[in-house]
mmCIF file of the C-alpha atoms, coordinates in Angstrom:
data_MODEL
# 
_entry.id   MODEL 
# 
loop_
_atom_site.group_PDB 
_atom_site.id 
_atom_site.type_symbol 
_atom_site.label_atom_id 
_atom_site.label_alt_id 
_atom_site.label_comp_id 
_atom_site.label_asym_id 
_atom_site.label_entity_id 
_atom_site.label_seq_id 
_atom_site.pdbx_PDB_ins_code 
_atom_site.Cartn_x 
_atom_site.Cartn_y 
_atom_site.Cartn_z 
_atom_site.occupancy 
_atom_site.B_iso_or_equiv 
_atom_site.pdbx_formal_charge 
_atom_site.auth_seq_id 
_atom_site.auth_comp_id 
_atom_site.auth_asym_id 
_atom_site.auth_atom_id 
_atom_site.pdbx_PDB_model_num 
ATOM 1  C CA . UNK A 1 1  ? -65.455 -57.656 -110.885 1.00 0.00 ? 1  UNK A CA 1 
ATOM 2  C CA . UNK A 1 2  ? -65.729 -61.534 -110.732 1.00 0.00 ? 2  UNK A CA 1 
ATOM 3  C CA . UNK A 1 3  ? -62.870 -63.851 -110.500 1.00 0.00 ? 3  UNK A CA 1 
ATOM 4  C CA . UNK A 1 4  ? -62.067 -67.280 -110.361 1.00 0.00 ? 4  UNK A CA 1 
ATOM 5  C CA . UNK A 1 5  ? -59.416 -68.118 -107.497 1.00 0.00 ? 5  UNK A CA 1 
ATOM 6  C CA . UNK A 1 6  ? -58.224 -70.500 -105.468 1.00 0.00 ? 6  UNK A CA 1 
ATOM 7  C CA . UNK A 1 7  ? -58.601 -69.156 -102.142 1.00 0.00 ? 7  UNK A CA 1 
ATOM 8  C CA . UNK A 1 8  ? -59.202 -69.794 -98.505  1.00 0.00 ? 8  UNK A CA 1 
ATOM 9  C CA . UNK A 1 9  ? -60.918 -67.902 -96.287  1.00 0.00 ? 9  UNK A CA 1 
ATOM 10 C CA . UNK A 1 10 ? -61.561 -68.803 -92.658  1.00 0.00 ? 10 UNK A CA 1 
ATOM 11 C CA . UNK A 1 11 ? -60.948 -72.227 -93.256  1.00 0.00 ? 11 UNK A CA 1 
ATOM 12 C CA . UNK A 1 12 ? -63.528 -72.482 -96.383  1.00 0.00 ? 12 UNK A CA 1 
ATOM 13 C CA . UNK A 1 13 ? -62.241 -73.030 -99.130  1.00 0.00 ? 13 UNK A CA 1 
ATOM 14 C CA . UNK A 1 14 ? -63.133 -70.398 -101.989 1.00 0.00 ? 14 UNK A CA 1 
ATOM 15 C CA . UNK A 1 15 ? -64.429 -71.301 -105.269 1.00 0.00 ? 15 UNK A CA 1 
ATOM 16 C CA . UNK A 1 16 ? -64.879 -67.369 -106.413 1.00 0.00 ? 16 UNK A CA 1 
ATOM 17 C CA . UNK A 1 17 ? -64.155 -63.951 -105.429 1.00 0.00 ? 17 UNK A CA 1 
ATOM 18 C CA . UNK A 1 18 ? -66.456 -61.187 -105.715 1.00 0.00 ? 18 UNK A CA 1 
ATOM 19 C CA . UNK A 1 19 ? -65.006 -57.831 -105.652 1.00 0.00 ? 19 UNK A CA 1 
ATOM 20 C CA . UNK A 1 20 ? -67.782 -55.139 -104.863 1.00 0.00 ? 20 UNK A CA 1 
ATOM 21 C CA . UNK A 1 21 ? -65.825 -52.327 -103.006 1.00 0.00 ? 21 UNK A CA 1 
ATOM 22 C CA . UNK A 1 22 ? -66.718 -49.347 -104.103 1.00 0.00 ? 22 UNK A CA 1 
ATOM 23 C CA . UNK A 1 23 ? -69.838 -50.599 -105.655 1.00 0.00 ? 23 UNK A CA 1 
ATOM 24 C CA . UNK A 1 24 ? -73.197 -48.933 -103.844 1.00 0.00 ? 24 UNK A CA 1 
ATOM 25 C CA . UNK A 1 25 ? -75.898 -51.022 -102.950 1.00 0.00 ? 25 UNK A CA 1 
ATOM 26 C CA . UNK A 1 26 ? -77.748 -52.812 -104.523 1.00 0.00 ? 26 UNK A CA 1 
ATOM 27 C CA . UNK A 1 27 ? -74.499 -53.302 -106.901 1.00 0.00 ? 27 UNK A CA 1 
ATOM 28 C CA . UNK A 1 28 ? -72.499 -55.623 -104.584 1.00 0.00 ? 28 UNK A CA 1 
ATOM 29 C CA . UNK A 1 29 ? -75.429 -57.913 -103.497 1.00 0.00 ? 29 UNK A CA 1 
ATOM 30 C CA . UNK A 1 30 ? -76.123 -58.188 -107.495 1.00 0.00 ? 30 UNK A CA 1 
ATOM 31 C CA . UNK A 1 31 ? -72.975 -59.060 -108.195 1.00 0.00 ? 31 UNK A CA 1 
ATOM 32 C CA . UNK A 1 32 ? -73.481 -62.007 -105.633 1.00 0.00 ? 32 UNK A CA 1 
ATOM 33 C CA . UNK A 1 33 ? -76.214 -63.113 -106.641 1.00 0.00 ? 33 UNK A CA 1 
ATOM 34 C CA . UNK A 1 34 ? -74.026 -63.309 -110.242 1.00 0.00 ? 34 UNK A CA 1 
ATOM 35 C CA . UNK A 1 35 ? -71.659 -64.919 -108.494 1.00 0.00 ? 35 UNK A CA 1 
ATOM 36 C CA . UNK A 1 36 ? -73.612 -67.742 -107.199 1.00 0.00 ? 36 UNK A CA 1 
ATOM 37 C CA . UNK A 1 37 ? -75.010 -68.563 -110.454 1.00 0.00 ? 37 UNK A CA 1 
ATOM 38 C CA . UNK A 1 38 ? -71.231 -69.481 -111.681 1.00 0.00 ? 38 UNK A CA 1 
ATOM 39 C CA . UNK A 1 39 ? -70.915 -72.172 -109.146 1.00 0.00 ? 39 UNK A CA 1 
ATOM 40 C CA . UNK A 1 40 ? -72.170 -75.311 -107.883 1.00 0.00 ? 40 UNK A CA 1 
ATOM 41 C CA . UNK A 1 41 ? -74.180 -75.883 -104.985 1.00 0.00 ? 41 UNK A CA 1 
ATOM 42 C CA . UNK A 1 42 ? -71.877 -76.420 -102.180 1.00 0.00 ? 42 UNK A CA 1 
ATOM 43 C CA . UNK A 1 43 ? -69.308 -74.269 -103.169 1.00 0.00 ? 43 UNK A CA 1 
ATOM 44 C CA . UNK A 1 44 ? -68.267 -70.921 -101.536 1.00 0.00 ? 44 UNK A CA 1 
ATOM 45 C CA . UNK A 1 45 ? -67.922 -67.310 -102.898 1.00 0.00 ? 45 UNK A CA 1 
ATOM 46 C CA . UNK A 1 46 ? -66.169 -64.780 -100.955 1.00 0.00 ? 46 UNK A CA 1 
ATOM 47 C CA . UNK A 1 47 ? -68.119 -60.993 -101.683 1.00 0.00 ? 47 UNK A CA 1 
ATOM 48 C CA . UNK A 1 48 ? -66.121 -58.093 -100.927 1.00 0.00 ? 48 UNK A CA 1 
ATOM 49 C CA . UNK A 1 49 ? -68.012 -54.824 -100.025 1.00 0.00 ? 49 UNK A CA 1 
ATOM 50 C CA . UNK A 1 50 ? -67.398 -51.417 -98.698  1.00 0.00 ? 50 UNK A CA 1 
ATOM 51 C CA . UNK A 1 51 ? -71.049 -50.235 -98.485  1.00 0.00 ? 51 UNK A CA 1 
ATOM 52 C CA . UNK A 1 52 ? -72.604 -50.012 -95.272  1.00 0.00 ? 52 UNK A CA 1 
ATOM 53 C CA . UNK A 1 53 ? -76.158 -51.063 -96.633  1.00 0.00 ? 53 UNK A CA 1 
ATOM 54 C CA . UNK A 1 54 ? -74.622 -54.154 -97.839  1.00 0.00 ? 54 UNK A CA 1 
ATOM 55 C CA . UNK A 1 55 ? -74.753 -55.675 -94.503  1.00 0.00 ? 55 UNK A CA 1 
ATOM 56 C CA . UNK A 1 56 ? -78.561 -55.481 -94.126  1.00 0.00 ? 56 UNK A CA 1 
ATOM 57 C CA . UNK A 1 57 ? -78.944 -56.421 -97.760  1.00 0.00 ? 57 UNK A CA 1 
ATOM 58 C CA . UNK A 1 58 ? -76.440 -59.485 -97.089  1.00 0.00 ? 58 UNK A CA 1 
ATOM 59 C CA . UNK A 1 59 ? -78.124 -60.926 -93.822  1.00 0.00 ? 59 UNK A CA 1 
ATOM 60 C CA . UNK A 1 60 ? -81.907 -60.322 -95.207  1.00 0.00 ? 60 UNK A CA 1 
ATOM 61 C CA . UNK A 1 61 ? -80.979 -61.663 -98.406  1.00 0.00 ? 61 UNK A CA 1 
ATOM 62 C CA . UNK A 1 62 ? -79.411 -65.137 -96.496  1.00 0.00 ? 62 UNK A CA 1 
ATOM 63 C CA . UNK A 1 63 ? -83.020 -65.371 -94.623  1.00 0.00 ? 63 UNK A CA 1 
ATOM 64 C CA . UNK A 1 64 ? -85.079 -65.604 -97.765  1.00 0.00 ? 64 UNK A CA 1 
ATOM 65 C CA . UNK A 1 65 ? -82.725 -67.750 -99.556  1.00 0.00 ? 65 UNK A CA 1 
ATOM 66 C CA . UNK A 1 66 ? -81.228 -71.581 -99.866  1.00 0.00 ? 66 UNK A CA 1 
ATOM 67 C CA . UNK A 1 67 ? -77.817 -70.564 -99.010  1.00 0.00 ? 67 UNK A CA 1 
ATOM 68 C CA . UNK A 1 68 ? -75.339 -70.087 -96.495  1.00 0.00 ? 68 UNK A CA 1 
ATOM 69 C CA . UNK A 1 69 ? -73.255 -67.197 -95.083  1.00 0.00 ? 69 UNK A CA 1 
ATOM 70 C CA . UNK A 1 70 ? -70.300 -68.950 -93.785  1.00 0.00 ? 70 UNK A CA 1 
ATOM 71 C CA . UNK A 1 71 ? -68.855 -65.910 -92.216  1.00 0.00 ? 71 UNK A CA 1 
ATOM 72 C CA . UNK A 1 72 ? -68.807 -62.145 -92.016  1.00 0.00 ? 72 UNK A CA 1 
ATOM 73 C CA . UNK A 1 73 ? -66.279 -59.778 -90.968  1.00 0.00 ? 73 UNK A CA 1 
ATOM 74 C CA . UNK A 1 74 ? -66.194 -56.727 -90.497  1.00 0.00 ? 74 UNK A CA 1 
ATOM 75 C CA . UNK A 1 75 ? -62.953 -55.357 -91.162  1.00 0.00 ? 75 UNK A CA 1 
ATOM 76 C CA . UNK A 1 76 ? -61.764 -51.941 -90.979  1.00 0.00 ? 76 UNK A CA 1 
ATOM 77 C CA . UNK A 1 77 ? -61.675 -50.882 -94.770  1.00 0.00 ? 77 UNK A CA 1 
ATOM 78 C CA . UNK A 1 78 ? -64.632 -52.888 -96.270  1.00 0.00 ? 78 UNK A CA 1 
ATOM 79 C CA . UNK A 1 79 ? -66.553 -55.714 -95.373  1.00 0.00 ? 79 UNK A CA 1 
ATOM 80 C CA . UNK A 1 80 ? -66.072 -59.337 -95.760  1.00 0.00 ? 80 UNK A CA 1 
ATOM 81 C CA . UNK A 1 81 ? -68.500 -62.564 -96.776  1.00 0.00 ? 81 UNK A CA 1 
ATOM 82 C CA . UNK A 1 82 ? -68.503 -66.305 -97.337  1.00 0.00 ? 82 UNK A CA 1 
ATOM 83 C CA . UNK A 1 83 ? -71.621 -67.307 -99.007  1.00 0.00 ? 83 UNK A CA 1 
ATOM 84 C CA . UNK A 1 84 ? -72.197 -71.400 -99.673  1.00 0.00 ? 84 UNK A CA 1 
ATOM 85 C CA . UNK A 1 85 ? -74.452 -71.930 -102.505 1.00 0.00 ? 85 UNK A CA 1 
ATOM 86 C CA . UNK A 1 86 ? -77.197 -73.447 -101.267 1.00 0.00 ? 86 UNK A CA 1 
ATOM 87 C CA . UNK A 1 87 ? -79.097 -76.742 -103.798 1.00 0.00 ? 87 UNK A CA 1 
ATOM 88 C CA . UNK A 1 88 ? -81.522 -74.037 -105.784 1.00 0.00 ? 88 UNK A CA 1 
ATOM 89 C CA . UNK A 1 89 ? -80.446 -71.246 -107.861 1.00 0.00 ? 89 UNK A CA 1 
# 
């Protein structure tokens, strides 16, 4: 699920949400990537995952890209990111 919001999240302010628990890899990274298309560079999306792969998928996918992870958390029921788009698509 993808949904506008106006959000904050560490201090970053979100420009969309990205709701991928319960989603198995590669699923929530995909919807991401979907994600980052519907916003401008500079902006931040917030990804929401409860797969365990997603975390290696996340980090490796942040080294071979433009963009930014702002944060990650892990938090007890699913895991948390803040993605800034970076100036490519």
């Amino acid at each position: 699920m993808v949904e506008a919001v106006d959000d904050q999240s560490d201090g970053q302010e979100i420009a969309l949400t990205v709701d991928a628990r319960q989603l198995s890899c590669p699923l929530p990274l995909l919807k991401a990537k979907q994600g980052l298309h519907q916003i401008a560079a500079g902006e931040c999306i917030l990804v929401l995952a409860t797969d365990a792969g997603s975390v290696k998928d996340f980090h490796a996918f942040i080294e071979l890209s433009e963009h930014t992870m702002r944060s990650y958390i892990d938090k007890t029921t699913h895991y948390q990111y803040v993605i800034e788009k970076g100036n490519r698509d």
